[in-house]
N, C-alpha and C positions, 0 to 999 in steps of 0.2 A: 503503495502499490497494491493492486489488486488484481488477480487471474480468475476469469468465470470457466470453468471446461473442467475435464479431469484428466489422468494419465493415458485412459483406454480409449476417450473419442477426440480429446486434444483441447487446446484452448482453444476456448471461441471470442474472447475479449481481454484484453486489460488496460487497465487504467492507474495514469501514472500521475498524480501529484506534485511539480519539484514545489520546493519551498525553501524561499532563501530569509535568512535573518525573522523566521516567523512567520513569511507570510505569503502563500501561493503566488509564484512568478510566472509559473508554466504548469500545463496539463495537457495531456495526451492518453488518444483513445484511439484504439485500435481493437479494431472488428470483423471477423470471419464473415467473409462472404460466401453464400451457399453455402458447402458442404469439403471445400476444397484445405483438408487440414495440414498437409504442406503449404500451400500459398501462407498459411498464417503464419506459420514458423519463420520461414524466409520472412514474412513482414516484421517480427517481433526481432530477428537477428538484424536486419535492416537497420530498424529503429536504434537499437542497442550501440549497433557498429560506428552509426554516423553522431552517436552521446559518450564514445568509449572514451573520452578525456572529460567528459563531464558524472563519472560515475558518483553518485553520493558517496561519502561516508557512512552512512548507514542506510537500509530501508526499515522503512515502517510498515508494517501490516497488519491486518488482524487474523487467527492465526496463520503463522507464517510458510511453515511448514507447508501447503497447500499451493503458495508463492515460490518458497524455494523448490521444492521435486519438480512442478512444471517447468519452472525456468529453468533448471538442471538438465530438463528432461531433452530440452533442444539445444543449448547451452552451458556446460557443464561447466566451465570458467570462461573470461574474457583475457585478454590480452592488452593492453597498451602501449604504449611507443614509451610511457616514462615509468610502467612497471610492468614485471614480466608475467606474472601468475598473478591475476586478482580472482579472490571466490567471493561470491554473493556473500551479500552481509559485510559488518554485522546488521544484526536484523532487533529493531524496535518492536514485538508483538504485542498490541492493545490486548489480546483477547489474556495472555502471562501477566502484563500488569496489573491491570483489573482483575483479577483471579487473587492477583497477590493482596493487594489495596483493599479489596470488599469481598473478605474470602464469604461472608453472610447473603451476597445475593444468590438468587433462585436461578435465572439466566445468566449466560455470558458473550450468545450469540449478538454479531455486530447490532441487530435491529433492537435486543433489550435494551444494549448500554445507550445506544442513541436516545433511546425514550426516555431512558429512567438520568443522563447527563446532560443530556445539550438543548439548546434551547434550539426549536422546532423552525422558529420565525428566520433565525442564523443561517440554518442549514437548507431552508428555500432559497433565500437569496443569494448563498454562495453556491448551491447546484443551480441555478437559476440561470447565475452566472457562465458557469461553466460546464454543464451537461446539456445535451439534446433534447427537449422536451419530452418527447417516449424513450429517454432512456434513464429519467432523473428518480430512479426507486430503488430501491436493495435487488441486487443480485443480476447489479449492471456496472460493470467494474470500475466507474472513473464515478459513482456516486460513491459505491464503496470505500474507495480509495479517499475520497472526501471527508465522509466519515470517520474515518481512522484517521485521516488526519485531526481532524477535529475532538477526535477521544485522545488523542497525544494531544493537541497544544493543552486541553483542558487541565492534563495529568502533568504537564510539563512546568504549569504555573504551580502546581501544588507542593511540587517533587523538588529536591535540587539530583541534579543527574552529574556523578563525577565524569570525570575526562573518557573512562572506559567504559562509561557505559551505564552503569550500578546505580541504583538507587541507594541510595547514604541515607536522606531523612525526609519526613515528611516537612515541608514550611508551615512555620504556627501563621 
């Protein structure tokens, strides 16, 4: 998941990746029209409302914290019919893994690790796939979201990840 906007002028985008068994099933993007930062809100509660039995177990992002305060910021928890009180998260952050993983690199922002992990050719034809042609670049939030997925599956094959969450070891 990914949010482009801030606290003080609102969200203007985000993009949402589901991924089942590994592998992108669903993506959704939702985008501020004009200048109208209510209408967006109500569309991201919208969206949220009519997935509230489909919430993940986790999200992923890069960092996250930027994902959770906005999402907080218009939705502080959700509700469901088969549990009472759920709060965002837990939350998978590429930008903490990678920090932890390769405490030796110089950058950490989304666009380094994309250059310096994945392979270029990948990540056109799965935005290719699934992004608007002027919207398929960094700091448009359902590439972003792409991305991050993409720095998780990478790290996901490397890692074994226990039940809670934790990184345990690296696989030789």
């Amino acid at each position: 998941m990914d949010f482009e906007g801030s606290l003080r002028t609102g969200i203007r985008e985000v993009g949402i990746v589901i991924v089942n068994e590994g592998k992108i099933s669903q993506t959704h993007e939702i985008v501020k029209q004009k200048s109208d930062k209510r209408q967006m809100e109500l569309k991201i509660i919208e969206f949220f409302a009519s997935k509230i039995d489909e919430i993940p177990k986790c999200i992923c992002s890069h960092n996250h914290s930027t994902e959770n305060n906005l999402l907080r910021s218009i939705m502080p928890y959700v509700t469901s019919r088969s549990t009472e009180n759920i709060t965002w998260g837990p939350w998978l952050d590429t930008l903490s893994i990678y920090r932890r993983l390769y405490p030796d690199l110089m950058k950490y922002d989304l666009k380094s690790l994309v250059e310096s992990f994945l392979c270029p050719d990948k990540l056109k034809i799965i935005a290719t796939r699934h992004c608007n042609i002027l919207r398929a670049s960094y700091h448009h939030a359902l590439y972003d979201s792409i991305c991050c997925y993409l720095l998780w599956l990478r790290i996901s094959q490397k890692i074994k990840i226990s039940p809670d969450l934790r990184i345990n070891r690296l696989r030789e």
